[in-house]
N, C-alpha and C positions, 0 to 999 in steps of 0.2 A: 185634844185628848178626850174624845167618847165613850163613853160606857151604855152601857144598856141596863136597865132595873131587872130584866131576869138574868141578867150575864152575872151581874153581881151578889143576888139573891144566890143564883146557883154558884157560886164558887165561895160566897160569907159562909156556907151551912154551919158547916165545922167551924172552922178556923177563918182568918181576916183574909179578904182580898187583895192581894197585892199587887206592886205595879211598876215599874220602874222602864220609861220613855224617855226619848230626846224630844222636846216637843220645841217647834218652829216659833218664836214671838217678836220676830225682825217689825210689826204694826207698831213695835213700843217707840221704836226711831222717830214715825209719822206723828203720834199723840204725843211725848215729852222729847221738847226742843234738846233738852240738858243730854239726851242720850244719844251719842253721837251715830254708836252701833252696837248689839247687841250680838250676841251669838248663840244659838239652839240653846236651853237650857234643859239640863237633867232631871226629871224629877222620877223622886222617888218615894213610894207609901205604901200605905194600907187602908182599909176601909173596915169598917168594922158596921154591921148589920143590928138594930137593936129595934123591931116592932117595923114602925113605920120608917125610922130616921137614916141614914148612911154617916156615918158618921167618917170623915174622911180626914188623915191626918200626912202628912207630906213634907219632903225637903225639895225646895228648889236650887238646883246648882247652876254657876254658870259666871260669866264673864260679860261684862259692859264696856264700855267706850265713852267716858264722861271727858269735856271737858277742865283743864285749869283752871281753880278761879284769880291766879293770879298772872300764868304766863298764855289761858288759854290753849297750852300746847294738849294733845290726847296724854290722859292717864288710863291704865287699864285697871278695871274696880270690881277683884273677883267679890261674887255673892256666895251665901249661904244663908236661906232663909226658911224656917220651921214653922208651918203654917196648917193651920185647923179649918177646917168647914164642917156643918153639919146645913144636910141635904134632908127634904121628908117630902114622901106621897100625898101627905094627907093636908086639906087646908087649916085645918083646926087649928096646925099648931104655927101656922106662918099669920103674921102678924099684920094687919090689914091697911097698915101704913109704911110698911117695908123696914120699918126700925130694927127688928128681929136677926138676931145672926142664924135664923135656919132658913135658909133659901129652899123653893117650891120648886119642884121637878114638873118641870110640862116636858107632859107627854112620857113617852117610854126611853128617852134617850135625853143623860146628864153630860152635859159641855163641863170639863174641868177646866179650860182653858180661860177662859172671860177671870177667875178667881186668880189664876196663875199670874194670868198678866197685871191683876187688881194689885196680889200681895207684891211683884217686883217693884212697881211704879210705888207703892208705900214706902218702900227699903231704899230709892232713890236718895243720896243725901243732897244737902242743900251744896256742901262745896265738899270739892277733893283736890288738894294739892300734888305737884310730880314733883317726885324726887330731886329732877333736875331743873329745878325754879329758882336754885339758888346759882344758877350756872349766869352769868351775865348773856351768852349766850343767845339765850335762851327766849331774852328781853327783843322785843323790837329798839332801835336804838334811835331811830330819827323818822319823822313823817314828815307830811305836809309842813313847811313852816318852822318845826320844832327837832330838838335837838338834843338828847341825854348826855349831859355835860356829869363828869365828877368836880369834888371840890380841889382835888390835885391837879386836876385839869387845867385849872382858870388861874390865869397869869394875873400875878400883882400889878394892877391898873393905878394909879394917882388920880385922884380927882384931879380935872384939869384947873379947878380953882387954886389949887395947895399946889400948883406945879412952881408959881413962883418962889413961894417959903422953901422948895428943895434946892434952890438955886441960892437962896439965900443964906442957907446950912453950909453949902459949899463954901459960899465966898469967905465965911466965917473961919470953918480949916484952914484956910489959903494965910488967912491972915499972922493964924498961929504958927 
């Protein structure tokens, strides 16, 4: 999502520059493992023109593809995120260590994209659970080796030490 510093000069005169694109950010799949798949996201603003600065304020919309963090399986994790940047021509006010939330325009053409993708990867959460995690289903139930038993499952076993005392219980009925 480019703009150009007179495209936007000439359309801020008056009034805020607006904007509303699908922009492309399928890269975020390659940089964070968590994002399974992503889809165009909408965003939508205005830009507001004040001296040297652009001052650019935006919603990103859109849908993810995060994993489970307990069955693993795809949950879908729509977004909604409301994000600010402020952009200036001038070096003065950009901060010589990069600390600064006003990022420096090179050249005559602003990338909105690189911030887009900056704020989605922020809004990533750590875990998201699917609805259907509680389904057994859902579960792998056996691998290599091992086996997901319930405790209904599992048959009353005797130690085989105490198998003679059950034989001795018996003989003692019989007696009676």
């Amino acid at each position: 999502m480019k703009f150009t510093v007179t495209q936007i000069k000439k359309k801020a005169f008056n009034e805020p520059f607006t904007f509303d694109e699908k922009v492309d950010v399928s890269e975020l799949e390659t940089m964070n493992n968590d994002i399974r798949r992503i889809d165009p996201v909408q965003v939508q603003g205005d830009c507001l023109v004040q001296g040297d600065q652009f001052i650019f304020s935006f919603t990103i919309r859109g849908e993810m593809i995060l994993p489970c963090a307990r069955t693993l399986v795809d949950v879908e994790y729509p977004f909604e995120i409301k994000a600010r940047e402020i952009f200036t021509t001038s070096t003065y006010l950009v901060d010589e260590d990069g600390d600064s939330e006003i990022h420096l325009i090179d050249g005559e053409v602003l990338d909105l994209t690189p911030y887009i993708k900056e704020n989605i990867l922020l809004e990533v959460p750590f875990r998201v659970f699917s609805d259907e995690a509680d389904d057994q289903q859902s579960f792998q139930q056996k691998g290599n080796d091992w086996e997901v038993t319930s405790e209904n499952a599992k048959e009353k076993k005797i130690d085989p030490r105490l198998k003679k005392l059950e034989n001795l219980f018996k003989d003692n009925e019989k007696e009676k």
